[in-house]
N, CA, C and O atoms as a GROMACS GRO file, in nm:
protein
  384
    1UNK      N    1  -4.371   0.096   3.342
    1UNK     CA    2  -4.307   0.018   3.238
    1UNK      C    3  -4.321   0.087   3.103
    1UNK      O    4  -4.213   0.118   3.053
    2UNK      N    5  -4.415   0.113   3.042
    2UNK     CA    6  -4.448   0.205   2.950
    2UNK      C    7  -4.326   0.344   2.939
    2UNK      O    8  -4.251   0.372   2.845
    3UNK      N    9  -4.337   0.395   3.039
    3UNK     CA   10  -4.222   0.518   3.015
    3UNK      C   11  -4.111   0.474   2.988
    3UNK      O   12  -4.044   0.528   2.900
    4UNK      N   13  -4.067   0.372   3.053
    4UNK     CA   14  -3.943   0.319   3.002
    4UNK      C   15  -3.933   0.197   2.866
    4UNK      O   16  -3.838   0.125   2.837
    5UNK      N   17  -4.034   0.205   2.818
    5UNK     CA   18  -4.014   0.159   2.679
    5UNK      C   19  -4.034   0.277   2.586
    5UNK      O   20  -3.989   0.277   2.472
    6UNK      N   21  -4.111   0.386   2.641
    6UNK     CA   22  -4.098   0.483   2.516
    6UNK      C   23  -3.940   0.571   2.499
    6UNK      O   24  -3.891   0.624   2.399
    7UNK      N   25  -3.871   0.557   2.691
    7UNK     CA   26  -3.763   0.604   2.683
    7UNK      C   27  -3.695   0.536   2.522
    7UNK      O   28  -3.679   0.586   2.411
    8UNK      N   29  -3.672   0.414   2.574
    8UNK     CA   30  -3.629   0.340   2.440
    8UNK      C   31  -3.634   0.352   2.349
    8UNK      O   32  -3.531   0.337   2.283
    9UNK      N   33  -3.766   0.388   2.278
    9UNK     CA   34  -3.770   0.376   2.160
    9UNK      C   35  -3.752   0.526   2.116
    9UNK      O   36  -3.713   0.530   1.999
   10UNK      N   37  -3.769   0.655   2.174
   10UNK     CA   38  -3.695   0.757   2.200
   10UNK      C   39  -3.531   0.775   2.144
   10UNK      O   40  -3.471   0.842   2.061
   11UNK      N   41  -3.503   0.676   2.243
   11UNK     CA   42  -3.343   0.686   2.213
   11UNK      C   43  -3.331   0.582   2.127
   11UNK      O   44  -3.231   0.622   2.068
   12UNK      N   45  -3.358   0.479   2.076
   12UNK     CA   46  -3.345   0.432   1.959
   12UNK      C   47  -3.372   0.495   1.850
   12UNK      O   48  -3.329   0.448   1.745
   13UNK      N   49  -3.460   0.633   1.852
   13UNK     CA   50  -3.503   0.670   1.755
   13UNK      C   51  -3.366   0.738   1.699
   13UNK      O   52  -3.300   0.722   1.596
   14UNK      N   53  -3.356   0.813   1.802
   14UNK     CA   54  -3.173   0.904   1.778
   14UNK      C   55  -3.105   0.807   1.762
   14UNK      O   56  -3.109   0.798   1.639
   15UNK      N   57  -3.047   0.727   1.796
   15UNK     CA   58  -2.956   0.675   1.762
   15UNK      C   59  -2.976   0.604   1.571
   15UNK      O   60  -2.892   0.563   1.490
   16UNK      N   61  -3.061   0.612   1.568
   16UNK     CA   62  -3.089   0.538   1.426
   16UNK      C   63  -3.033   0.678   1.351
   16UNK      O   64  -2.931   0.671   1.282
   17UNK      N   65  -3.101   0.794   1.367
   17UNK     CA   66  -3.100   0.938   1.294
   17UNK      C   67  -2.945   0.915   1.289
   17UNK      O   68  -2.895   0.881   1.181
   18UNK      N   69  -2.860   0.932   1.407
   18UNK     CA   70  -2.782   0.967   1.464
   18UNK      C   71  -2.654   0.930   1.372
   18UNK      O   72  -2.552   0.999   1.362
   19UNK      N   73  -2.687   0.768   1.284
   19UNK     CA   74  -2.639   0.648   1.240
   19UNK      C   75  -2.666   0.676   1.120
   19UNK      O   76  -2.587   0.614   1.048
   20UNK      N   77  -2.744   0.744   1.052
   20UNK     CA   78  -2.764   0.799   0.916
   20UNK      C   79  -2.696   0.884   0.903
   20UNK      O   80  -2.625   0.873   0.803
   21UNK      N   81  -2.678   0.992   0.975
   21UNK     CA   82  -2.620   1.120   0.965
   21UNK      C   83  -2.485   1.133   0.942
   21UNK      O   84  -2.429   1.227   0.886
   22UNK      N   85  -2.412   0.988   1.007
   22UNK     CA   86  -2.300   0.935   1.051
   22UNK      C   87  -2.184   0.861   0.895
   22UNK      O   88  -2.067   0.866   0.859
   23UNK      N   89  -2.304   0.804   0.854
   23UNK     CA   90  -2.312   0.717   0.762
   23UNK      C   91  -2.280   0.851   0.609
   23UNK      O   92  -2.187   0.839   0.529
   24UNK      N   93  -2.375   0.955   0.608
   24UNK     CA   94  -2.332   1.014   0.504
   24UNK      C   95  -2.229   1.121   0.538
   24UNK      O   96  -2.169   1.160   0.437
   25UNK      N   97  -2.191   1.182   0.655
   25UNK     CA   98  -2.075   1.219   0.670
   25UNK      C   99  -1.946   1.118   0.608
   25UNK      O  100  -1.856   1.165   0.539
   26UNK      N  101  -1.955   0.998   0.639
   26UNK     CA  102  -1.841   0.921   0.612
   26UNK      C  103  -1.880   0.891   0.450
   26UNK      O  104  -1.798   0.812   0.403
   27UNK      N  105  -1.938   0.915   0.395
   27UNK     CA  106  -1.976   0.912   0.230
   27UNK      C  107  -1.908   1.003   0.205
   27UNK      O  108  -1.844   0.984   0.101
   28UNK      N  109  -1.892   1.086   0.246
   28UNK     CA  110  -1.878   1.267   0.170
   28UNK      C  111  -1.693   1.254   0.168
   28UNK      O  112  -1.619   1.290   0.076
   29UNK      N  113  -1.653   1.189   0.304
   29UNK     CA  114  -1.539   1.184   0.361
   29UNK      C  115  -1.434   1.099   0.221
   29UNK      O  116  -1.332   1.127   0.156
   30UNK      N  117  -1.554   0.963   0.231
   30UNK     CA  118  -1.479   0.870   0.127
   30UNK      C  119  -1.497   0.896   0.025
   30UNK      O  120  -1.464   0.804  -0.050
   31UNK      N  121  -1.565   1.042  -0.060
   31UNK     CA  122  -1.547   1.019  -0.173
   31UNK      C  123  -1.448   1.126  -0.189
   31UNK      O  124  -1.391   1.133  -0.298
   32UNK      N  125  -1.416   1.215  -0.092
   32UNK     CA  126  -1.300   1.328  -0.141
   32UNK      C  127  -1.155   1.238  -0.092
   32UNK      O  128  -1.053   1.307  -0.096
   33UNK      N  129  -1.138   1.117  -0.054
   33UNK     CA  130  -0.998   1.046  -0.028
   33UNK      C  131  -1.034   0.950  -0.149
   33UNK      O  132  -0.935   0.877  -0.155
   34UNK      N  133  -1.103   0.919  -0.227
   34UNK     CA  134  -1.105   0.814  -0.308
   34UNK      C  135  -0.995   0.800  -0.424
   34UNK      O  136  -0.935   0.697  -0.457
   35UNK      N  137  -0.983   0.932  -0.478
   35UNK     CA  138  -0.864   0.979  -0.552
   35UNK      C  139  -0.732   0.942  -0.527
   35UNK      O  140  -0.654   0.879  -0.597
   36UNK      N  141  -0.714   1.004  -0.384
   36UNK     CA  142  -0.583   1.016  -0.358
   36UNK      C  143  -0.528   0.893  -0.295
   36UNK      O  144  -0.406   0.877  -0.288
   37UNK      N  145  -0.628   0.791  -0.241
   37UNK     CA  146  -0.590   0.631  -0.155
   37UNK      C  147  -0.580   0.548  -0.319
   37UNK      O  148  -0.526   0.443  -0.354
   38UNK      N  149  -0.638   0.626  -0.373
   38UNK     CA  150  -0.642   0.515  -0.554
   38UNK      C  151  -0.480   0.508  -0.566
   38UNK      O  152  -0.406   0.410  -0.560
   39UNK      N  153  -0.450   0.648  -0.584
   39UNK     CA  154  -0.262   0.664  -0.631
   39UNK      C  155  -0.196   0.615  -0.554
   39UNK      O  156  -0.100   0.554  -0.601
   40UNK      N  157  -0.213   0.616  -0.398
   40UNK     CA  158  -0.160   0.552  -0.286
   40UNK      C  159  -0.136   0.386  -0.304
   40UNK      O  160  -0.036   0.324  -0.266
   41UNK      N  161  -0.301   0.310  -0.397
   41UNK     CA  162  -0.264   0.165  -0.388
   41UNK      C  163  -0.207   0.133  -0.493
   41UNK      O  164  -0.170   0.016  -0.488
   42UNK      N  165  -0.164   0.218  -0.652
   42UNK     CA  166  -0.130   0.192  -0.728
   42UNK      C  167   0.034   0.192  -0.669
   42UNK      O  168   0.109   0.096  -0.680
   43UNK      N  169   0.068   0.318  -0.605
   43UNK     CA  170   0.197   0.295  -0.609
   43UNK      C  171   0.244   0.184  -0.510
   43UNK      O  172   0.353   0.130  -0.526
   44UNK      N  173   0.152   0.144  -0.397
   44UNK     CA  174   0.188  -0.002  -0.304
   44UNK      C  175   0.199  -0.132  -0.424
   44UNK      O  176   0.269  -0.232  -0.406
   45UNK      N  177   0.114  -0.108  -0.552
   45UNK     CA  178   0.076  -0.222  -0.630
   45UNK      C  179   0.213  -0.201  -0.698
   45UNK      O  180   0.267  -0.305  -0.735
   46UNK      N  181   0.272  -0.098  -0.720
   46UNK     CA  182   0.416  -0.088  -0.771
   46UNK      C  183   0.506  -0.125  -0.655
   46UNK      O  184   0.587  -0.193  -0.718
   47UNK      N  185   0.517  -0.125  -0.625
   47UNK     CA  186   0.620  -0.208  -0.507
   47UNK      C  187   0.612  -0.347  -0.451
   47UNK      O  188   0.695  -0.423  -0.401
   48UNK      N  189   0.499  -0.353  -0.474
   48UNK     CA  190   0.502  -0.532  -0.440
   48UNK      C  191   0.496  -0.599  -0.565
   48UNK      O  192   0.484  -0.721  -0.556
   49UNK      N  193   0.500  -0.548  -0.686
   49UNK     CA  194   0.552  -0.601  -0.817
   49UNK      C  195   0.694  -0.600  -0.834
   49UNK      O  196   0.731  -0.693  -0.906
   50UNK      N  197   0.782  -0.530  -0.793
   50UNK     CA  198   0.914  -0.474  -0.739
   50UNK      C  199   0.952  -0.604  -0.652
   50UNK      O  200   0.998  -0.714  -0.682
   51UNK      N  201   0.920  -0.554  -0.552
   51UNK     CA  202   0.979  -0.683  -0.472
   51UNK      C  203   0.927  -0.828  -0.467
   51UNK      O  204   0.953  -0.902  -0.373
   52UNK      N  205   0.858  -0.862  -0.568
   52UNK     CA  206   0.802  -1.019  -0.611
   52UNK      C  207   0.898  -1.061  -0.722
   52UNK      O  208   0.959  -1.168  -0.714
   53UNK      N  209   0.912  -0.970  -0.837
   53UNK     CA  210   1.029  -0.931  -0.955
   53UNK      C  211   1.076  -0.880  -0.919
   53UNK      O  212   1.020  -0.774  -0.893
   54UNK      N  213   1.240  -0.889  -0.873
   54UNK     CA  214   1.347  -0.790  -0.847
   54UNK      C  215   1.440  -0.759  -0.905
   54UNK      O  216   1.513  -0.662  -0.887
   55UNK      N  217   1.450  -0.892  -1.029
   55UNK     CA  218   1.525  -0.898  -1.133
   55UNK      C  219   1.470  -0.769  -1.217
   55UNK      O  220   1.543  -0.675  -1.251
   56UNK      N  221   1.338  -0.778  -1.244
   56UNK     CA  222   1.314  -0.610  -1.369
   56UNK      C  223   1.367  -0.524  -1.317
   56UNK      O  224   1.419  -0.445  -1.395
   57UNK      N  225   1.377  -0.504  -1.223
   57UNK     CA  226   1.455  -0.394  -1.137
   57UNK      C  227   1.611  -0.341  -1.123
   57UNK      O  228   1.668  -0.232  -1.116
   58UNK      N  229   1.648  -0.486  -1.124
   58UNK     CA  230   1.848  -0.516  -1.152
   58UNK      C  231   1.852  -0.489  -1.322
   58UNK      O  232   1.932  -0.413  -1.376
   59UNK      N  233   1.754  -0.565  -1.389
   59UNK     CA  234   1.769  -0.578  -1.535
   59UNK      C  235   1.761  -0.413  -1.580
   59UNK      O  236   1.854  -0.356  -1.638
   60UNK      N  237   1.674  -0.369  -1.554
   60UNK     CA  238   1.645  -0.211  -1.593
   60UNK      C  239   1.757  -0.121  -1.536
   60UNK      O  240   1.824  -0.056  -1.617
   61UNK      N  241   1.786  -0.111  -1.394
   61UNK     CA  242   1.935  -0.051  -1.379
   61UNK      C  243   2.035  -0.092  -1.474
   61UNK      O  244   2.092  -0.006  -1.541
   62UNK      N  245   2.066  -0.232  -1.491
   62UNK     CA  246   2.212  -0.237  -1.574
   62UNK      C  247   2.182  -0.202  -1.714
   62UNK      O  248   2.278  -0.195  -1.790
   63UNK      N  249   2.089  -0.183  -1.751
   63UNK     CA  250   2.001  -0.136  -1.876
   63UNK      C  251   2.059   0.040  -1.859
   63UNK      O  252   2.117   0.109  -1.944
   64UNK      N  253   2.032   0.065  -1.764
   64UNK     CA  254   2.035   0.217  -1.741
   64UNK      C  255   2.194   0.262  -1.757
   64UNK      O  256   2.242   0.351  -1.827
   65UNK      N  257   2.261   0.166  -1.662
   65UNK     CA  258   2.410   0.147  -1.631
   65UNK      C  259   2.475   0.151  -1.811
   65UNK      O  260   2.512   0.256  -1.863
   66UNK      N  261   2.477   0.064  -1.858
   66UNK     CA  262   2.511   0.010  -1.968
   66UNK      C  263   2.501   0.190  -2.065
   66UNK      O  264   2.597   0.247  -2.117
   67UNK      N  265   2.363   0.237  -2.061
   67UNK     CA  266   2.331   0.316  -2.185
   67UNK      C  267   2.440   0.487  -2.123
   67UNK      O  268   2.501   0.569  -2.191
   68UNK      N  269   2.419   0.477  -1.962
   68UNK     CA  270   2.510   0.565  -1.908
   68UNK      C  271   2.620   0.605  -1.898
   68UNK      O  272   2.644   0.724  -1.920
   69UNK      N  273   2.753   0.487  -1.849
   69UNK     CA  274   2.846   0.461  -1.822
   69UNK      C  275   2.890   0.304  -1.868
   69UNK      O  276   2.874   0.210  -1.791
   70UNK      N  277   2.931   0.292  -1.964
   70UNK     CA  278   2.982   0.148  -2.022
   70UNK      C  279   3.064   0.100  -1.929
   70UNK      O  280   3.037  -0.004  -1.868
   71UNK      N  281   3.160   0.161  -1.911
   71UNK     CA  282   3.297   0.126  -1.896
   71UNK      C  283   3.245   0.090  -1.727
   71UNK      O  284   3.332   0.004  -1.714
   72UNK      N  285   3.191   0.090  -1.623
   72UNK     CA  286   3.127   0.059  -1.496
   72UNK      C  287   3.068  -0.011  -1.488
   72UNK      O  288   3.029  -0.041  -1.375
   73UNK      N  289   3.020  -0.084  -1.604
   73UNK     CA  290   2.922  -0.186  -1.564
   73UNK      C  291   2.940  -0.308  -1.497
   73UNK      O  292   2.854  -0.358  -1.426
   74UNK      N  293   3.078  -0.368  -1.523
   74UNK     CA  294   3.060  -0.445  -1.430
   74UNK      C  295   3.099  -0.448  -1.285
   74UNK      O  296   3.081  -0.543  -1.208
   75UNK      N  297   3.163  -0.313  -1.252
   75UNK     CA  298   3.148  -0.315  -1.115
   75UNK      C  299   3.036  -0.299  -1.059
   75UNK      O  300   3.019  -0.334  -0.942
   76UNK      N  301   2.927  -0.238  -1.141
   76UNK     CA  302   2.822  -0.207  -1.062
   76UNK      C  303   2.755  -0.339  -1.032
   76UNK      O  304   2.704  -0.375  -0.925
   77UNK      N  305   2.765  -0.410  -1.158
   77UNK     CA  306   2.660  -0.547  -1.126
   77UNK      C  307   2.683  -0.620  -1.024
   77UNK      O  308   2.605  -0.642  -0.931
   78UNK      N  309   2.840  -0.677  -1.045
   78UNK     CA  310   2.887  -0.714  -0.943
   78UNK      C  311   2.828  -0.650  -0.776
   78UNK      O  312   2.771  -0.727  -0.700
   79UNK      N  313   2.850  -0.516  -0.740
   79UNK     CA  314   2.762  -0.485  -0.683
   79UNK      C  315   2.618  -0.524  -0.624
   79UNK      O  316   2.603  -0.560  -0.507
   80UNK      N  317   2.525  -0.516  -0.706
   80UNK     CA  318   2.415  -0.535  -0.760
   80UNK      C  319   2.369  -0.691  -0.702
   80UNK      O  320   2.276  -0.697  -0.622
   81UNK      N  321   2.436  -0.813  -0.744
   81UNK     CA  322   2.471  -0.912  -0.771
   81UNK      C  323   2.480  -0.948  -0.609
   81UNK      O  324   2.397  -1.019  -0.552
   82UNK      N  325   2.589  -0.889  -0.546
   82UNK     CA  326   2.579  -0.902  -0.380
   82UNK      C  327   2.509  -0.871  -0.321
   82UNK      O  328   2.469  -0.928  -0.219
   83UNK      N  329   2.469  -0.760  -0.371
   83UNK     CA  330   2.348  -0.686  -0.307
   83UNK      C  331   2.216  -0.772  -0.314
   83UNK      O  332   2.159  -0.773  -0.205
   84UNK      N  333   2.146  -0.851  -0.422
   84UNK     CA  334   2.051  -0.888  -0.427
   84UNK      C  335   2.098  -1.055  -0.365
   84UNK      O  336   2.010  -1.120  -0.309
   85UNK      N  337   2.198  -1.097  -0.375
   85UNK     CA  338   2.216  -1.224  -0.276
   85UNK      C  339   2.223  -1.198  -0.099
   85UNK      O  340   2.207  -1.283  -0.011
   86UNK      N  341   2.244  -1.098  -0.088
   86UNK     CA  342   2.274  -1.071   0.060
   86UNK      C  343   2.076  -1.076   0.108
   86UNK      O  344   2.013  -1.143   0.191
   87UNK      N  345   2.035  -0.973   0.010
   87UNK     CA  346   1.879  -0.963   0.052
   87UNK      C  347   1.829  -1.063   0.061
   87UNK      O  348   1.779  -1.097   0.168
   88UNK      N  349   1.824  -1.164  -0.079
   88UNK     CA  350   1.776  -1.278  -0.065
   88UNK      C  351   1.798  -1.410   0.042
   88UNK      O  352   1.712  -1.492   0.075
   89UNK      N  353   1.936  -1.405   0.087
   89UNK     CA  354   1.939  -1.469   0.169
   89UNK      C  355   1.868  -1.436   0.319
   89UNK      O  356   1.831  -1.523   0.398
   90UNK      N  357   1.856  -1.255   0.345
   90UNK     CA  358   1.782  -1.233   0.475
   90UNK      C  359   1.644  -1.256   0.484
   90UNK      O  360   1.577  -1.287   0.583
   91UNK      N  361   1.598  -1.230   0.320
   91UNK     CA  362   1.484  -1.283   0.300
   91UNK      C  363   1.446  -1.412   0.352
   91UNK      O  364   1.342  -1.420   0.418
   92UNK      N  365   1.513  -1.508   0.332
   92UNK     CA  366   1.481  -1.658   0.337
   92UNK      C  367   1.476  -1.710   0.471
   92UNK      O  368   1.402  -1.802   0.504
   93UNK      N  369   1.573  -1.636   0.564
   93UNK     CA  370   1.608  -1.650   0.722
   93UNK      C  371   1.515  -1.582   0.814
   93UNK      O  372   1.503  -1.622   0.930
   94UNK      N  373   1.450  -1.484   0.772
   94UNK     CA  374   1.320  -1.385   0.823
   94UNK      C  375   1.200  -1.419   0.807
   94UNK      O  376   1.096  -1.419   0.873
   95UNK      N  377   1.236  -1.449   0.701
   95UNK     CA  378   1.082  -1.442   0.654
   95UNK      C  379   1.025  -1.577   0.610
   95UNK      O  380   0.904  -1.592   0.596
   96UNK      N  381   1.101  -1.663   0.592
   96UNK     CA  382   1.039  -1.809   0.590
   96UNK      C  383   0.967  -1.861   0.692
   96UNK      O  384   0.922  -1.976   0.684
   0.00000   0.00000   0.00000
């Protein structure tokens, strides 16, 4: 009985080491992605501001439209206009 509790505590011993060793590999790992998952959630945090407000989005194009091409603007909105009712309505049928 004895041998097989020192087996144990043997291999518990490694496995503990084993679990440290483990532990600062994945430190080293997460601090050279920390940077680049940061820009990654800023730009997700830009898109789900986007699609929560979709109007800043229409508003800033015809903003864009307007300072670009005058004389188009209202086809584009019009456009625009279907475009964001068509979404919204798949929105509401999907996703409700």
């Amino acid at each position: 009985m004895n041998k097989k509790l020192l087996k144990l505590a043997q291999r518990r011993k490694h496995l503990i080491a084993e679990s440290a060793n483990q532990r600062i590999v994945l430190a080293q790992i997460a601090d050279t992605m920390h940077k680049p998952l940061g820009v990654v959630d800023q730009g997700l945090g830009v898109l789900r501001y986007v699609q929560n407000h979709p109007i800043w989005l229409t508003g800033g194009s015809a903003a864009l439209l307007a300072i670009l091409r005058p004389r188009h603007i209202r086809k584009w909105l019009s456009r625009g206009w279907v475009t964001w009712r068509i979404t919204h309505k798949l929105r509401r049928k999907f996703l409700a």
